[in-house]
MARVEXMAR-95117 format. One record per atom (N, C-alpha, C, O, CB): atom name; x, y, z. Coordinates in Angstrom, 1 decimal, padded with zeros to 4 digits. Glycine has a CB too. Example, Ala and Ser with C-alpha at 12.3 -4.5 7.8 and 13.67 -1.06 7.14 Angstrom:
2
+------+--------+--------+--------+
! site !      x !      y !      z !
+------+--------+--------+--------+
!    N !  013.2 ! -005.7 !  007.8 !
!   CA !  012.3 ! -004.5 !  007.8 !
!    C !  013.2 ! -003.3 !  007.8 !
!    O !  014.2 ! -003.3 !  008.5 !
!   CB !  011.3 ! -004.5 !  009.0 !
!    N !  012.8 ! -002.2 !  007.1 !
!   CA !  013.7 ! -001.1 !  007.1 !
!    C !  012.9 !  000.0 !  007.9 !
!    O !  013.4 !  001.1 !  008.0 !
!   CB !  014.1 ! -000.6 !  005.7 !
+------+--------+--------+--------+
***
This chain:
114
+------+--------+--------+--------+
! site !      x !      y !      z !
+------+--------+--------+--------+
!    N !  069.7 !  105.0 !  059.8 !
!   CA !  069.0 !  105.8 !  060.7 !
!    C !  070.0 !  106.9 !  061.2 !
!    O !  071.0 !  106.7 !  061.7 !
!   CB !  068.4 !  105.0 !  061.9 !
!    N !  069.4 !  108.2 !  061.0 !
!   CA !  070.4 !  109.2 !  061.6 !
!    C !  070.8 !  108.9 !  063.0 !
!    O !  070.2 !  107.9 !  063.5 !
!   CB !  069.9 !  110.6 !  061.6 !
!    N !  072.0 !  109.8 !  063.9 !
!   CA !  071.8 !  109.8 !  064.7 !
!    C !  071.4 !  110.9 !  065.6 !
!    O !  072.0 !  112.0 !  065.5 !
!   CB !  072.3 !  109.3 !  064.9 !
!    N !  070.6 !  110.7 !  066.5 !
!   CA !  070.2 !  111.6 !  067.3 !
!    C !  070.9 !  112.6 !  068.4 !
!    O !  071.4 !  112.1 !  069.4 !
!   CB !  069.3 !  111.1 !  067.7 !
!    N !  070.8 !  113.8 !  068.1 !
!   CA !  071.5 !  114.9 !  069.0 !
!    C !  071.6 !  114.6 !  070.4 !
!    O !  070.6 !  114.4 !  071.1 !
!   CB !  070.8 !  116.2 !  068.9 !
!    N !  072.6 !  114.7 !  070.8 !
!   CA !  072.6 !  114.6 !  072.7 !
!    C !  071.9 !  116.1 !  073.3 !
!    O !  072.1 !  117.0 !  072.5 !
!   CB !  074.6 !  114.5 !  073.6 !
!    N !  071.3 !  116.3 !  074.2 !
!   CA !  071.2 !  117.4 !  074.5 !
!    C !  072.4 !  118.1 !  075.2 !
!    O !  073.3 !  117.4 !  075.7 !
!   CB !  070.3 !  117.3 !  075.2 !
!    N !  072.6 !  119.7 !  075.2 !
!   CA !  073.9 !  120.1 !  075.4 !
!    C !  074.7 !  119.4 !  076.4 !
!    O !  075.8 !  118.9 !  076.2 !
!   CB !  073.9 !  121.4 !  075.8 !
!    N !  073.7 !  119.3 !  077.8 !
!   CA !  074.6 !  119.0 !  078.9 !
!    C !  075.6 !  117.6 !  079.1 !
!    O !  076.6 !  117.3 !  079.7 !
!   CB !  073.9 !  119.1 !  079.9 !
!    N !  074.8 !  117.1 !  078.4 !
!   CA !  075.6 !  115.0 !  077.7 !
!    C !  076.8 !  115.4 !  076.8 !
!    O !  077.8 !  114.8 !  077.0 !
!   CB !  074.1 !  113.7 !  076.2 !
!    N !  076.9 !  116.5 !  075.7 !
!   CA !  078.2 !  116.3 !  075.1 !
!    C !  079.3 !  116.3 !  075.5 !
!    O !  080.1 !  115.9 !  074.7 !
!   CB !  078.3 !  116.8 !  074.4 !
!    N !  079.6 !  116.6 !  076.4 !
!   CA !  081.0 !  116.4 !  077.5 !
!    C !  081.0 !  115.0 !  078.1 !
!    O !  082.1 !  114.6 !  078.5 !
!   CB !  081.0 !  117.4 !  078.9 !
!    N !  079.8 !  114.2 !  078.1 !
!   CA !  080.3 !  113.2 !  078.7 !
!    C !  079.7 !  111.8 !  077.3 !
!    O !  079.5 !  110.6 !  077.4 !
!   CB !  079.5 !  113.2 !  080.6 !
!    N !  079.7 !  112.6 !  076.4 !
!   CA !  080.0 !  111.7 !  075.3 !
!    C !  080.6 !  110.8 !  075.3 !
!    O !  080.1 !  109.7 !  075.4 !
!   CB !  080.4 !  112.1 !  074.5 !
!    N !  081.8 !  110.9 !  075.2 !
!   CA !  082.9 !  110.0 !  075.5 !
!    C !  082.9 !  108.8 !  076.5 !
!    O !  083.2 !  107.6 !  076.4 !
!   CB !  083.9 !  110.7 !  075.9 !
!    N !  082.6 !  109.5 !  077.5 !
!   CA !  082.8 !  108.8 !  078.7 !
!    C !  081.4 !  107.2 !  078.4 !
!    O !  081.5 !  105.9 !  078.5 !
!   CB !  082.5 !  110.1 !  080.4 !
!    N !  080.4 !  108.0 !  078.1 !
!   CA !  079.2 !  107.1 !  078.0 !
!    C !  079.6 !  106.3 !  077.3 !
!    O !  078.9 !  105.3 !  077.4 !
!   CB !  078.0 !  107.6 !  077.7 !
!    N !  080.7 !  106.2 !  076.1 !
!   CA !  080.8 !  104.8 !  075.1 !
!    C !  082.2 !  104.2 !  075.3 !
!    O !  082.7 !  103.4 !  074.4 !
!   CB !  080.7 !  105.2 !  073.4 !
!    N !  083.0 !  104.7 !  076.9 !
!   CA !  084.2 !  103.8 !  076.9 !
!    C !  083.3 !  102.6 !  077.6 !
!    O !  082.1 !  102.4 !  077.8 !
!   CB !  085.7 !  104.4 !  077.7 !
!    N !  084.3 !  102.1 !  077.7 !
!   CA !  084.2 !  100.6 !  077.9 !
!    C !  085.0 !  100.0 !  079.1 !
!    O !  086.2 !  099.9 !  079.2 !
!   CB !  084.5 !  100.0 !  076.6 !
!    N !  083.7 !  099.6 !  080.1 !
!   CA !  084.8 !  098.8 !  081.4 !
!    C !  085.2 !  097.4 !  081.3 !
!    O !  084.3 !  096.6 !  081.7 !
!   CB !  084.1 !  098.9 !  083.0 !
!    N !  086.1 !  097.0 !  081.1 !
!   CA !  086.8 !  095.3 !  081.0 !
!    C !  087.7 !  095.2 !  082.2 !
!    O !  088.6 !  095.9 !  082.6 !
!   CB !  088.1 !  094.9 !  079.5 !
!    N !  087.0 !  093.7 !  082.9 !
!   CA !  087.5 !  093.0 !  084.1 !
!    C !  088.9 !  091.7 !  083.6 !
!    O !  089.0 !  090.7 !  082.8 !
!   CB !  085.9 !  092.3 !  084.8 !
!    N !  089.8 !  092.2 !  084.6 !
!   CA !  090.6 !  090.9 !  084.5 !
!    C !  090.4 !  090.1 !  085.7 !
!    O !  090.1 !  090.6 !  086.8 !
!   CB !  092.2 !  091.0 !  084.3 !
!    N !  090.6 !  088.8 !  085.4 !
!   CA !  090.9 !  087.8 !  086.8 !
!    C !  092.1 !  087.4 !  086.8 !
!    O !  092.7 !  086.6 !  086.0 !
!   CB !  090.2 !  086.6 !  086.9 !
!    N !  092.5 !  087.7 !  087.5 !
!   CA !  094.3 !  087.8 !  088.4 !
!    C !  094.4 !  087.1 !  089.7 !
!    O !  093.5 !  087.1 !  090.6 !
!   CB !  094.9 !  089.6 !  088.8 !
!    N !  095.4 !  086.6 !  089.7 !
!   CA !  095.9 !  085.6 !  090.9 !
!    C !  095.4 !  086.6 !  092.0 !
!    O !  095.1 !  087.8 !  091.8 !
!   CB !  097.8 !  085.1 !  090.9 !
!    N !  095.4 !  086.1 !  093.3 !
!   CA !  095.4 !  087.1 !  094.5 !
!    C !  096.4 !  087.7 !  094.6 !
!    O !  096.4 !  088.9 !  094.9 !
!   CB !  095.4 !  086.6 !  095.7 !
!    N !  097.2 !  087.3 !  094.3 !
!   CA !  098.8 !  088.2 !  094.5 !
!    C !  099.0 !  088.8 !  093.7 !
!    O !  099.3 !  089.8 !  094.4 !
!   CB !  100.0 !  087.6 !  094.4 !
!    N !  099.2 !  089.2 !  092.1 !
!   CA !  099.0 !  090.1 !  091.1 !
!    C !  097.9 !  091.2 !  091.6 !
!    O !  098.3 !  092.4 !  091.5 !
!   CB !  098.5 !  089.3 !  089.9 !
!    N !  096.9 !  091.1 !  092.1 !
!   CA !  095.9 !  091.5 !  092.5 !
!    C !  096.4 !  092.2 !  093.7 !
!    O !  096.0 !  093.4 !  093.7 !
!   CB !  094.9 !  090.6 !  092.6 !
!    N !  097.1 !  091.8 !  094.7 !
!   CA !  097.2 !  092.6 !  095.7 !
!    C !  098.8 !  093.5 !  095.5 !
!    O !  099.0 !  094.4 !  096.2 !
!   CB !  097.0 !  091.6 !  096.9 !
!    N !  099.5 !  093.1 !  094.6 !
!   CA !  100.3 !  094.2 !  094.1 !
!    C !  099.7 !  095.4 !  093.6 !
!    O !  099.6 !  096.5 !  094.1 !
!   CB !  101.1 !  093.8 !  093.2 !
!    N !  099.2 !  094.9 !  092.7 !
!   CA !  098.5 !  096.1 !  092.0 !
!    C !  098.0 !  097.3 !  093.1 !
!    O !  098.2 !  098.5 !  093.2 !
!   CB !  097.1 !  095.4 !  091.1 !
!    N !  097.1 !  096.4 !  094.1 !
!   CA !  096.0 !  097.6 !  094.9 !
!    C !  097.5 !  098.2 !  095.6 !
!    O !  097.5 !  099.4 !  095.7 !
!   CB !  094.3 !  096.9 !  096.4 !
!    N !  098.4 !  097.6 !  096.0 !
!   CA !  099.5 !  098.2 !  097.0 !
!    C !  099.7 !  099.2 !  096.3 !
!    O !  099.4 !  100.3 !  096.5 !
!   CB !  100.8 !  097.4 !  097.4 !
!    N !  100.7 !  098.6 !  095.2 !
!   CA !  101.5 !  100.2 !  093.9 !
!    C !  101.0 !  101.1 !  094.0 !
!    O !  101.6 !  102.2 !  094.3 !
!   CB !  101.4 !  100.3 !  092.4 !
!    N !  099.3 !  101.0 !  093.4 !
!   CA !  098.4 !  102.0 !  093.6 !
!    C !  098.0 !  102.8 !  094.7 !
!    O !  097.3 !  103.8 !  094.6 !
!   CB !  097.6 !  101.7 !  093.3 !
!    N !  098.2 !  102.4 !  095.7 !
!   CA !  097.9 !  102.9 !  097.2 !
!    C !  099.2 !  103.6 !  097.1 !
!    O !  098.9 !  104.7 !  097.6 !
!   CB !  097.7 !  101.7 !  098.5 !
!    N !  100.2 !  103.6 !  096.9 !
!   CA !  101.2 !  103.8 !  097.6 !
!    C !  101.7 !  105.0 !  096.8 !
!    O !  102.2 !  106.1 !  097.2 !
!   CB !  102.2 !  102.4 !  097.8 !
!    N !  101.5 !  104.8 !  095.5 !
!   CA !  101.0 !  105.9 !  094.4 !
!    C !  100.0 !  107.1 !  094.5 !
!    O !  100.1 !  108.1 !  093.8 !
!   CB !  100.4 !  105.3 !  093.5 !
!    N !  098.9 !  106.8 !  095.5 !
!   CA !  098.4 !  107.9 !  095.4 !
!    C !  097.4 !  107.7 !  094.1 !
!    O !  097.0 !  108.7 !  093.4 !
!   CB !  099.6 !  108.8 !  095.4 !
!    N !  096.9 !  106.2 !  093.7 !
!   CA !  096.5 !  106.1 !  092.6 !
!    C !  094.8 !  105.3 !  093.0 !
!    O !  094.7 !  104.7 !  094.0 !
!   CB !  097.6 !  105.4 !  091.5 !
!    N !  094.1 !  105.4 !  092.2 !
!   CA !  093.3 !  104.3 !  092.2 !
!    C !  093.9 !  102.7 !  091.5 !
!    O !  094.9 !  102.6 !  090.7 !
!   CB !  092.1 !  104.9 !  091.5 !
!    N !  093.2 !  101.9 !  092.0 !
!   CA !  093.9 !  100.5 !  091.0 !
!    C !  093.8 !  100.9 !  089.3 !
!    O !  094.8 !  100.8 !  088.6 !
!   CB !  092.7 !  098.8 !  091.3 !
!    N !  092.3 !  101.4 !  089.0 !
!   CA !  092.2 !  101.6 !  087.6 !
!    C !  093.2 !  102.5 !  087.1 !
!    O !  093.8 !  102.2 !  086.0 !
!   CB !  090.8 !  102.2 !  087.3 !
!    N !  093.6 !  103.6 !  087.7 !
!   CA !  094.7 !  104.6 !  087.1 !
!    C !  096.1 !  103.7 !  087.0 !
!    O !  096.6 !  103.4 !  085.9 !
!   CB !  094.8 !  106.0 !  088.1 !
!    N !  096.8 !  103.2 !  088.3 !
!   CA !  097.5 !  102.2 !  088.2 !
!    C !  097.8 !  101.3 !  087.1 !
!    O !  098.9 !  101.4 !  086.5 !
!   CB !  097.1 !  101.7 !  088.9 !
!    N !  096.7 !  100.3 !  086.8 !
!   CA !  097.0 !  099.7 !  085.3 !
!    C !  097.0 !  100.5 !  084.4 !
!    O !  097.9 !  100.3 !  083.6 !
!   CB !  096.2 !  098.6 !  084.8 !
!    N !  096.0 !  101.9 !  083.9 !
!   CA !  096.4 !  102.7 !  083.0 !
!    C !  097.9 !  103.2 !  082.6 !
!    O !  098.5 !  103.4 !  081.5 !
!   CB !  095.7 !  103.5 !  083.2 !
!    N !  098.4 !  103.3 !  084.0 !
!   CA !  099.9 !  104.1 !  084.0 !
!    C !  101.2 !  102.2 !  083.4 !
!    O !  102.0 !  101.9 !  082.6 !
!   CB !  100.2 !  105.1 !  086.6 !
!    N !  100.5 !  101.5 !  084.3 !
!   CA !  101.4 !  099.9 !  083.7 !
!    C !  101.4 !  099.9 !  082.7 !
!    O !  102.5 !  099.7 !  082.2 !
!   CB !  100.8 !  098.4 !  083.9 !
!    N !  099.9 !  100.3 !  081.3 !
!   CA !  100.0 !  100.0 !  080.0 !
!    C !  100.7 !  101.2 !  079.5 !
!    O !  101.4 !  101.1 !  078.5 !
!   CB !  098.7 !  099.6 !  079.3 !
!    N !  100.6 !  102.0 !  080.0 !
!   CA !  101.1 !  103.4 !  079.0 !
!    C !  099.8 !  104.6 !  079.0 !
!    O !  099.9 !  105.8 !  078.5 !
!   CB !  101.5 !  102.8 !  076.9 !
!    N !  098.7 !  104.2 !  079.4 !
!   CA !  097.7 !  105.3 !  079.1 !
!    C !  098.0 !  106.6 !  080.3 !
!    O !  098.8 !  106.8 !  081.2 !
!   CB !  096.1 !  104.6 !  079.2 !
!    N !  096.7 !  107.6 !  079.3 !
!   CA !  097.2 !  108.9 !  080.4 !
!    C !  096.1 !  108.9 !  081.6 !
!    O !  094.9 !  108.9 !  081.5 !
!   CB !  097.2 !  110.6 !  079.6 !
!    N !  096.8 !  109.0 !  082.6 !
!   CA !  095.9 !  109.3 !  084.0 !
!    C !  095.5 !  110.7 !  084.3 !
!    O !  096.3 !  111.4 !  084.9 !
!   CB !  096.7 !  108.9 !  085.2 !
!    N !  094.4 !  111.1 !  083.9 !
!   CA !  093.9 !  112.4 !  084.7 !
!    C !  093.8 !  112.3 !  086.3 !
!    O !  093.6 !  111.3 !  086.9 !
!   CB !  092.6 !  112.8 !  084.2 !
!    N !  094.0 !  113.5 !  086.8 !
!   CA !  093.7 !  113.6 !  088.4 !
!    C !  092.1 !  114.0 !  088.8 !
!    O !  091.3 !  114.9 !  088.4 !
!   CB !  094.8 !  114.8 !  089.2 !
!    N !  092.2 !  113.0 !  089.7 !
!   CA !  090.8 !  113.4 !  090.0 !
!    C !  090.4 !  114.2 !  090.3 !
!    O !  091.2 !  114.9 !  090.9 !
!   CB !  090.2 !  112.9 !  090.5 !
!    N !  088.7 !  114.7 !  090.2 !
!   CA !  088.5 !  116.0 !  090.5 !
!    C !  088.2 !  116.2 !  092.3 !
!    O !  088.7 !  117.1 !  093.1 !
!   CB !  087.1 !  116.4 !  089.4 !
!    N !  087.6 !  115.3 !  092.5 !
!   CA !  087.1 !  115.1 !  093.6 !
!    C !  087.6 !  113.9 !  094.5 !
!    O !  086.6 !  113.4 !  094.9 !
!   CB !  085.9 !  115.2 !  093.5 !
!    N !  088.9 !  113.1 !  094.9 !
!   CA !  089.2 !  111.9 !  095.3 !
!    C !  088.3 !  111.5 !  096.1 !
!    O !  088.0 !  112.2 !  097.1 !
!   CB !  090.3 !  111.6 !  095.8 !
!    N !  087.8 !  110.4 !  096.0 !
!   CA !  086.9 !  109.8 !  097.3 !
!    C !  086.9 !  108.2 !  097.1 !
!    O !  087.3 !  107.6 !  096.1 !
!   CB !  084.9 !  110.5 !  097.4 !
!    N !  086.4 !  107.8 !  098.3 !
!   CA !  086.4 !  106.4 !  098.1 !
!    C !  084.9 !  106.5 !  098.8 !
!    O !  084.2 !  107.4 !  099.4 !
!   CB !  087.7 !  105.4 !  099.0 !
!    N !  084.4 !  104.5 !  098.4 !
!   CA !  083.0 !  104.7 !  098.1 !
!    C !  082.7 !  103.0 !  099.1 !
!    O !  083.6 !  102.1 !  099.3 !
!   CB !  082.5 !  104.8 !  096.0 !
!    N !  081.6 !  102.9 !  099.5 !
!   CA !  081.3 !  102.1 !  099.7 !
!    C !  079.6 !  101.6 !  099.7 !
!    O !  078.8 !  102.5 !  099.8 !
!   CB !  081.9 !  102.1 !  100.5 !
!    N !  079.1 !  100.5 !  099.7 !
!   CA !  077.6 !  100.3 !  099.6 !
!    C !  077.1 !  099.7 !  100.3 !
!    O !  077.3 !  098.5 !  100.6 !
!   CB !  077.1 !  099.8 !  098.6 !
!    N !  076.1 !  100.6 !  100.9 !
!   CA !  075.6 !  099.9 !  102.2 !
!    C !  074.3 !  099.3 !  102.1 !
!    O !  073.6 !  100.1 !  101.5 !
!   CB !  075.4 !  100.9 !  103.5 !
!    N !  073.9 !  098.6 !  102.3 !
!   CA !  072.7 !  097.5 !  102.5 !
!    C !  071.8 !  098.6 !  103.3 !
!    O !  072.2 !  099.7 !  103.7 !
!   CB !  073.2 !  096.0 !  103.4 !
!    N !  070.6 !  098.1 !  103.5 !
!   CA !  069.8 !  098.4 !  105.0 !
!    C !  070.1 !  097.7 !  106.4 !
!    O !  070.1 !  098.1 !  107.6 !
!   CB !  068.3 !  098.1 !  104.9 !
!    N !  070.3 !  096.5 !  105.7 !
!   CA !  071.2 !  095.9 !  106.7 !
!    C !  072.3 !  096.2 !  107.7 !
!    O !  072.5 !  096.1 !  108.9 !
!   CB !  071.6 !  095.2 !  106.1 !
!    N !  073.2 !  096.7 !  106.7 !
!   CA !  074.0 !  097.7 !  107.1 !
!    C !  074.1 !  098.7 !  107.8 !
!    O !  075.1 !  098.9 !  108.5 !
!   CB !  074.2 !  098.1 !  106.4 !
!    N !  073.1 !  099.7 !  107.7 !
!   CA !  072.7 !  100.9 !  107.9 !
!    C !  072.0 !  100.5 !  109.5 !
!    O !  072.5 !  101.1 !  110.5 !
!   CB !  071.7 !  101.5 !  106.6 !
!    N !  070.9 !  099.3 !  109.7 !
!   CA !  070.9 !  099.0 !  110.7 !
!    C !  071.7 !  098.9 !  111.6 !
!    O !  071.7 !  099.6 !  112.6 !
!   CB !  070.4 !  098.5 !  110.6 !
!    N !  072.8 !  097.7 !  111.1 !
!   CA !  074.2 !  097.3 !  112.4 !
!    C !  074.9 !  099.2 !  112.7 !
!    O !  075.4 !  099.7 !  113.7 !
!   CB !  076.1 !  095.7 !  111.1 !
!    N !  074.7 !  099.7 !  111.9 !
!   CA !  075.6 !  101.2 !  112.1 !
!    C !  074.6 !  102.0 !  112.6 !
!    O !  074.8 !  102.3 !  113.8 !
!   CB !  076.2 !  101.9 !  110.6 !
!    N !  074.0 !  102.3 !  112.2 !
!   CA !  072.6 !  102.7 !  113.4 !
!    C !  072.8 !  102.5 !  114.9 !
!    O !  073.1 !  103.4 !  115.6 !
!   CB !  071.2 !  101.7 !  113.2 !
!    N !  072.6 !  101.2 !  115.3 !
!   CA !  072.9 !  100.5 !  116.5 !
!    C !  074.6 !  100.8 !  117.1 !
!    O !  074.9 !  101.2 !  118.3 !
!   CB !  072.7 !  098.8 !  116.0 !
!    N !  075.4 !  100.6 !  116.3 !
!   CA !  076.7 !  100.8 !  116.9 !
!    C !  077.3 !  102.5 !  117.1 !
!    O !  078.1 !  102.8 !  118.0 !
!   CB !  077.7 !  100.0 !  115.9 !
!    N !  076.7 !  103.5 !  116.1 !
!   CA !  077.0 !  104.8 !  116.2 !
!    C !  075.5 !  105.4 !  117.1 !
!    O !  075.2 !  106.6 !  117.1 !
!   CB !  077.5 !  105.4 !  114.6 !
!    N !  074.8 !  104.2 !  117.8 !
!   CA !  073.7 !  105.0 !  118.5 !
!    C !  073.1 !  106.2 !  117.9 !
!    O !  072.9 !  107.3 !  118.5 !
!   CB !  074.2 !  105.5 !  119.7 !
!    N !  072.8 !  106.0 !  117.0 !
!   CA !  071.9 !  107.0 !  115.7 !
!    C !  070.8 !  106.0 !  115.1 !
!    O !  070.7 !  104.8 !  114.9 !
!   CB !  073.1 !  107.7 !  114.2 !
!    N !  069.7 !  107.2 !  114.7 !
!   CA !  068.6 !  106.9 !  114.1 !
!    C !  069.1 !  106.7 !  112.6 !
!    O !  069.7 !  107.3 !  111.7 !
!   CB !  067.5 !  108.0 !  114.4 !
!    N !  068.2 !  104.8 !  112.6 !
!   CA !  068.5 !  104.5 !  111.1 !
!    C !  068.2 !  105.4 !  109.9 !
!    O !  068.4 !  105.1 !  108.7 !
!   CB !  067.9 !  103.4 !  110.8 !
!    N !  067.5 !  106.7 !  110.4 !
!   CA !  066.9 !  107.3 !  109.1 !
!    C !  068.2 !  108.6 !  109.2 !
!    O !  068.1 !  109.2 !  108.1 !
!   CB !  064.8 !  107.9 !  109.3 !
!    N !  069.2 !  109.1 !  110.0 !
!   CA !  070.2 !  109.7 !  110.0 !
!    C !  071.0 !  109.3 !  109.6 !
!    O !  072.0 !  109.0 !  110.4 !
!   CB !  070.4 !  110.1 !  110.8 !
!    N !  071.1 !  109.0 !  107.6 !
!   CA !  072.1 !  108.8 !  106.6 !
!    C !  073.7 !  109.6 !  107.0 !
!    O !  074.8 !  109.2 !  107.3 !
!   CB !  071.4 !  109.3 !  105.2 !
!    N !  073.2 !  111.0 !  106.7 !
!   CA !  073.9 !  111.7 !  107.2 !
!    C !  075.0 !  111.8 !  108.7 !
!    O !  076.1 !  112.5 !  108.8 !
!   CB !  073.2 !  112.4 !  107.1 !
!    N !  074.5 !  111.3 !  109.4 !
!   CA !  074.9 !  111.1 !  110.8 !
!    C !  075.6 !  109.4 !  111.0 !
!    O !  075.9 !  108.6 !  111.9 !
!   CB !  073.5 !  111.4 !  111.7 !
!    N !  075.6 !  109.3 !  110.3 !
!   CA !  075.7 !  107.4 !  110.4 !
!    C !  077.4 !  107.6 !  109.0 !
!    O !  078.6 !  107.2 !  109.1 !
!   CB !  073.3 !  106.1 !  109.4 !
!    N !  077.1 !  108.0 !  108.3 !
!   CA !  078.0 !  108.7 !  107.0 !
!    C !  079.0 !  109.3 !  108.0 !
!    O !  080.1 !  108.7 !  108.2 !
!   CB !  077.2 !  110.1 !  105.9 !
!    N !  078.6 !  110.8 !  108.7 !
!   CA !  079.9 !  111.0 !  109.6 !
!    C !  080.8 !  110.2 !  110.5 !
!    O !  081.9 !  110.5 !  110.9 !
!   CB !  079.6 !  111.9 !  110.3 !
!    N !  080.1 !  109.2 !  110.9 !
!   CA !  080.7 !  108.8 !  112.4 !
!    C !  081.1 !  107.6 !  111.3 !
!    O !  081.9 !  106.9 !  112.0 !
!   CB !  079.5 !  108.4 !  114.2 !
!    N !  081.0 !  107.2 !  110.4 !
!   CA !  082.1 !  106.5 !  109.7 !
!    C !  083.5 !  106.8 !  109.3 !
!    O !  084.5 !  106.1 !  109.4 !
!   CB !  081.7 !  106.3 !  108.8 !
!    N !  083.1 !  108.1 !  108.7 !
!   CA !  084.0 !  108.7 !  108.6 !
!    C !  085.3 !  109.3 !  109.2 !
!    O !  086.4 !  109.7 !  108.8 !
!   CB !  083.6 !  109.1 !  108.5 !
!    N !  084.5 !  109.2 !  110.6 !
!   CA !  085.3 !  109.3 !  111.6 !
!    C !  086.0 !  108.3 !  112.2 !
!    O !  087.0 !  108.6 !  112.8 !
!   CB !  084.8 !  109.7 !  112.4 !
!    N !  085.5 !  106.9 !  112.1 !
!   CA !  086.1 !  105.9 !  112.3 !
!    C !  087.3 !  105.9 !  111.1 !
!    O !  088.4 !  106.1 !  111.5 !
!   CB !  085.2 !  104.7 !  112.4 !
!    N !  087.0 !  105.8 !  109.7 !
!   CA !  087.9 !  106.0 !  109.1 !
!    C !  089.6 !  106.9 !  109.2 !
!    O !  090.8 !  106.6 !  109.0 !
!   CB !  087.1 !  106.3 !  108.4 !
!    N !  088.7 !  108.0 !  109.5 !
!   CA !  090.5 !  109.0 !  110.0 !
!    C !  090.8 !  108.6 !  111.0 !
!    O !  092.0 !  108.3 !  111.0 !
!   CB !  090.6 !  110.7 !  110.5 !
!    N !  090.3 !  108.2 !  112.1 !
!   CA !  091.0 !  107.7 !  113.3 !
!    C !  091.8 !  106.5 !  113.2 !
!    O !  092.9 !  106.3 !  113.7 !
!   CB !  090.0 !  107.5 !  114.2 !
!    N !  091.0 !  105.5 !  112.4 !
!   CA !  091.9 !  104.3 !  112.1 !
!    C !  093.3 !  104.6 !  111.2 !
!    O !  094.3 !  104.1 !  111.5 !
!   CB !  091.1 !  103.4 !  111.3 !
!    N !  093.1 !  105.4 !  110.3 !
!   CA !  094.3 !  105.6 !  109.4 !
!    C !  095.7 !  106.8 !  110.1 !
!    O !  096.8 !  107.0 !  109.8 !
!   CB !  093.4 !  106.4 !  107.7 !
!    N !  095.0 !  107.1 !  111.0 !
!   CA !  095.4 !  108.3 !  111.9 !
!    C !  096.8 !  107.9 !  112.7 !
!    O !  097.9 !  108.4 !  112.6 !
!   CB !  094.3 !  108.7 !  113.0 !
!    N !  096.0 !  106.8 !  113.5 !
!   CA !  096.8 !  105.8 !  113.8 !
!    C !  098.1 !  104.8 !  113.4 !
!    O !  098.9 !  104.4 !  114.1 !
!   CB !  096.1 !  105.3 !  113.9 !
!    N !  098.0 !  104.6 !  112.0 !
!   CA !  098.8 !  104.2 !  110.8 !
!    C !  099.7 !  105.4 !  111.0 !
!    O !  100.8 !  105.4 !  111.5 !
!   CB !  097.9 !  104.0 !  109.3 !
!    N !  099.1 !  106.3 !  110.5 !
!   CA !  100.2 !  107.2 !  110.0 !
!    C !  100.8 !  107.7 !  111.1 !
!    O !  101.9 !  108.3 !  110.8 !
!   CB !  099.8 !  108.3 !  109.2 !
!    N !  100.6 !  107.7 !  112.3 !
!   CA !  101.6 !  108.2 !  113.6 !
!    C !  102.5 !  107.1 !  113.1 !
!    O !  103.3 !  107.2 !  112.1 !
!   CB !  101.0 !  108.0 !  115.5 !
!    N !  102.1 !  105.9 !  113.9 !
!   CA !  103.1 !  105.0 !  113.4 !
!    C !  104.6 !  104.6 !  112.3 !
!    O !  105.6 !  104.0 !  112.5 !
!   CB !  102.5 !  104.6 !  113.1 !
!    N !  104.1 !  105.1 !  111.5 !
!   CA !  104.5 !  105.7 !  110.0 !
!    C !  105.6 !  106.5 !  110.5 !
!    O !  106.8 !  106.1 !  110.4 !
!   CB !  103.2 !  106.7 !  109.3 !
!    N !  105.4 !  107.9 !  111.0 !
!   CA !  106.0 !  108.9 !  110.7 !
!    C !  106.7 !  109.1 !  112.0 !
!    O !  107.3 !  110.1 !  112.4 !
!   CB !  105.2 !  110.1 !  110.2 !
!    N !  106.5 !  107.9 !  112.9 !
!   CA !  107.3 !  107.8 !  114.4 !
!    C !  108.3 !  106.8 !  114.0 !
!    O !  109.3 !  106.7 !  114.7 !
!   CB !  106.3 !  107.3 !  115.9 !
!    N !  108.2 !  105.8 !  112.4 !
!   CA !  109.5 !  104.9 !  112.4 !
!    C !  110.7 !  105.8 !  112.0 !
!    O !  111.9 !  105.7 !  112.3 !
!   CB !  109.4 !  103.6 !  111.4 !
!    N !  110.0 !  107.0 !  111.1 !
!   CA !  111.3 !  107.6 !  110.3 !
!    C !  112.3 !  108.1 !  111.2 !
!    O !  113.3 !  108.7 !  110.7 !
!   CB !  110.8 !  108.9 !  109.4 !
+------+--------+--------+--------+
***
């Protein structure tokens, strides 16, 4: 059977659609090196072991970190950032903001031992 043409905008991500994601299971501790190195790197974990075996790490286009919220979720955060469960957007920021503030904190710390 032949195969069939991608349309234009898929051939760039050709590639990507036929790599392949493989999980290891690793001690906790293997495991929690790894996320450190990589943190500390400036890496994701996945780039991390790429860089351990020898592969090449591209930089990301856009760094972000991700998380998945339930409705559940969205409720308890609703309630605690006193916003309407239907203000994704608003519930998204004031996370966000918890986020820098927490890490904010860290890094005073940080840059007050040096």
């Amino acid at each position: 059977m032949p195969k069939k043409a991608l349309p234009k905008k898929w051939e760039k991500s050709e590639k990507s659609i036929r790599a392949v994601q493989i999980a290891f299971e690793l001690s906790t501790k293997v495991s929690n090196v790894l996320k450190d190195e990589a943190g500390f790197s400036g890496l994701s974990t996945s780039d991390q072991i790429r860089k351990i075996i020898g592969l090449t790490i591209k930089p990301p286009k856009r760094p972000r970190l991700t998380i998945t919220l339930s409705h559940d979720d969205y409720q308890q955060l609703s309630a605690k950032y006193q916003l309407n469960i239907d203000d994704k957007s608003g519930i998204r920021q004031a996370i966000r903001d918890d986020l820098v503030n927490y890490c904010q904190s860290k890094i005073d710390r940080y840059e007050n031992k040096s």
